[in-house]
C-alpha positions as CSV (number, residue, x, y, z in Angstrom):
1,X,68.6,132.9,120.0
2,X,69.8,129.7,121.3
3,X,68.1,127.8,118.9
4,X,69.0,129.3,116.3
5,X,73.2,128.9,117.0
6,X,72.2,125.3,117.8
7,X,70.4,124.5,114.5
8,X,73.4,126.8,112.4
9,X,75.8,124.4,114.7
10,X,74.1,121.1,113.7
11,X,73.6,122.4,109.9
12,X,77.4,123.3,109.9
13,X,78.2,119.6,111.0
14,X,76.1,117.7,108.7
15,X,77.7,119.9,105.9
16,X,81.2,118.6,107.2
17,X,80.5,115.4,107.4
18,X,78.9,114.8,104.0
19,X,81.4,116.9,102.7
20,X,83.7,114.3,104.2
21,X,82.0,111.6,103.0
22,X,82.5,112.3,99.1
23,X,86.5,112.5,100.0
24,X,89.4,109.5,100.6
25,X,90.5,109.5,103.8
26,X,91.9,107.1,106.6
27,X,88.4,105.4,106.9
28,X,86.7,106.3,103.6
29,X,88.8,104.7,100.8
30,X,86.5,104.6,98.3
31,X,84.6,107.1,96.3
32,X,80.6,106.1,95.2
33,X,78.0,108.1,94.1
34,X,74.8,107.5,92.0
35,X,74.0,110.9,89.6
36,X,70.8,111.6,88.1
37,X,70.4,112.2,84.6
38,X,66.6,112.4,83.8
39,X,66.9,113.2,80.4
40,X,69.3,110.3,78.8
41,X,68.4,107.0,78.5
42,X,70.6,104.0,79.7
43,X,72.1,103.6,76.5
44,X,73.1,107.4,75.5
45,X,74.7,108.0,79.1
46,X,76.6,104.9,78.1
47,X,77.8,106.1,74.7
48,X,78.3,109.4,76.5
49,X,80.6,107.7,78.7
50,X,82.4,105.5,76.8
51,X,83.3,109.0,74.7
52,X,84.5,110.6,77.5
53,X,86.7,107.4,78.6
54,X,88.2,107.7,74.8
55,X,88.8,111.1,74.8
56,X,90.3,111.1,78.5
57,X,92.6,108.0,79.3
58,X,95.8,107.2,77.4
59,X,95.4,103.3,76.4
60,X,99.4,103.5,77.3
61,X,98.7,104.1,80.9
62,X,95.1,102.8,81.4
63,X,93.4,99.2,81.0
64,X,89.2,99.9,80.3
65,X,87.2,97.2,80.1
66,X,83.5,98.2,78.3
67,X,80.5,95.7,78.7
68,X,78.0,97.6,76.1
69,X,76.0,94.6,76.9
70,X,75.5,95.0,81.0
71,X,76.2,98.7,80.3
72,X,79.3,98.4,82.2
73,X,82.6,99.7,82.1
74,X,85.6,99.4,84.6
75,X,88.7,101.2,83.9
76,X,92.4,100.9,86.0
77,X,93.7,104.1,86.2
78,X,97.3,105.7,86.7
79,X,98.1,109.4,87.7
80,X,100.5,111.1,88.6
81,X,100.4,113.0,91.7
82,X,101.5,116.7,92.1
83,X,105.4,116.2,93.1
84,X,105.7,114.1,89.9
85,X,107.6,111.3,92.1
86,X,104.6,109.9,93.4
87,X,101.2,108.3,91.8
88,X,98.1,106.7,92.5
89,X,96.3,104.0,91.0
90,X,92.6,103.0,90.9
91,X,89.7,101.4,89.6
92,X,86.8,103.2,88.3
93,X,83.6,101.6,88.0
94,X,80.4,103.1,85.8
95,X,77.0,101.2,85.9
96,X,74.3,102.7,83.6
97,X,70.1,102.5,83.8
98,X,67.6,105.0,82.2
99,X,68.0,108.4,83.8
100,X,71.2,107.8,86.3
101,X,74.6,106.2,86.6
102,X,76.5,105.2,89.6
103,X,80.2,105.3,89.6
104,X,83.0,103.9,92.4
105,X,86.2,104.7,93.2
106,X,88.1,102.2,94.6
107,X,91.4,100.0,95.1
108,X,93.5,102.7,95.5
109,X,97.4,102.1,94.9
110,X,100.2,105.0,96.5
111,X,103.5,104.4,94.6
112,X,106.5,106.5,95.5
113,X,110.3,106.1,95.2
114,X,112.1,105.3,98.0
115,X,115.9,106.1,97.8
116,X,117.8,102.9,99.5
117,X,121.4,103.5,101.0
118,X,123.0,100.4,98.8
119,X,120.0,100.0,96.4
120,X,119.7,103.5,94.9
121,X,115.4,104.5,94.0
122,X,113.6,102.1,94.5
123,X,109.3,102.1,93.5
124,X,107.5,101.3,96.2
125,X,103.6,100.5,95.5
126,X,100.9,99.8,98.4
127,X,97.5,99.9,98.9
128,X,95.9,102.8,101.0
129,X,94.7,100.6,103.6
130,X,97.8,98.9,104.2
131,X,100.5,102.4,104.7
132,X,102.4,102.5,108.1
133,X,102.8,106.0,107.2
134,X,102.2,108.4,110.7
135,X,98.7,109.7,110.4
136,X,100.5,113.4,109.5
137,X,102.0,111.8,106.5
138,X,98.8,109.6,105.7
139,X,97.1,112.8,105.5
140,X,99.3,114.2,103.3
141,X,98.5,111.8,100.7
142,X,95.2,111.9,101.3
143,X,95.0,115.2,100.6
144,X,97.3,115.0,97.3
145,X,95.0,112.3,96.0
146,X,92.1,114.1,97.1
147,X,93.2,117.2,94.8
148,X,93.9,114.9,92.1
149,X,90.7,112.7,91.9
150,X,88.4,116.3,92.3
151,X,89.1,117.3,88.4
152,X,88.5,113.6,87.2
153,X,85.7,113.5,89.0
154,X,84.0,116.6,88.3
155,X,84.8,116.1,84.5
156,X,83.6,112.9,83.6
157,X,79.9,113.9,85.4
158,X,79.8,116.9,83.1
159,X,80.8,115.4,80.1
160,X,78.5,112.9,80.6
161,X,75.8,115.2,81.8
162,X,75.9,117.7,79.1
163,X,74.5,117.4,75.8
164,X,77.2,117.1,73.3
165,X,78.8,114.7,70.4
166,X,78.6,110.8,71.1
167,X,81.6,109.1,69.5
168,X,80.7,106.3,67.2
169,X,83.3,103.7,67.3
């Protein structure tokens, strides 16, 4: 009986901390994973991408920069966080080869508006590493990012994933 609680205890914990691992967070600021894809070769989970990136991110708001000859793409990218007055910013990075792609999510930016006595709203942009926020706050906006960066995420590895219409431009 005691091994059993013991191993359901030590399966709980790995759980939580890979769980933790995939998330930003006070010593985890960047995201990076490596998806399989048996089925498409380097190129198509390019093209798949690079539709996706089209299809997604507003040129207004978003600087991508596509290598089709590396099979390479970074993209800067701005969102807007849930109370509207906030945002983040980062760089997303997608490598191809035949049957997988790794993308990283890094260089994270926090921009909020803070109201100065004799300046009025000011913007106010720093990097995640660098906030003197307390660590309540700081978790806070990990949290908000967190939420934010899930559907993005989760999105571009099914759309790249599933089998669907490659955009030829």
């Amino acid at each position: 009986m005691r091994l059993i609680f013991i191993t359901a205890i030590i399966s709980c914990l790995s759980v939580s901390l890979l769980f933790s691992q995939e998330r930003i967070s006070a010593g985890n600021l960047k995201l990076e994973e490596v998806v399989r894809v048996q089925s498409l070769s380097q190129e198509q989970l390019f093209l798949k991408a690079k539709s996706w990136i089209l299809e997604t991110l507003k040129p207004s708001d978003n600087l991508v920069y596509i290598d089709a000859e590396n099979h390479r793409m970074v993209a800067t990218i701005n969102q807007l966080l849930e109370d509207r007055n906030t945002s983040v910013s980062y760089k997303v990075t997608l490598a191809f080869k035949d049957g997988r792609y790794k993308y990283t999510i890094d260089r994270l930016i926090y921009t909020y508006v803070q109201n100065w006595f004799n300046m009025g709203a000011v913007k106010v942009s720093i990097p995640l590493e660098s906030m003197k926020f307390s660590e309540r706050k700081k978790a806070k906006i990990y949290n908000q990012i967190n939420r934010e960066l899930r559907p993005f995420v989760t999105t571009m590895m099914q759309s790249i994933k599933n089998p669907g219409k490659i955009a030829d431009w």
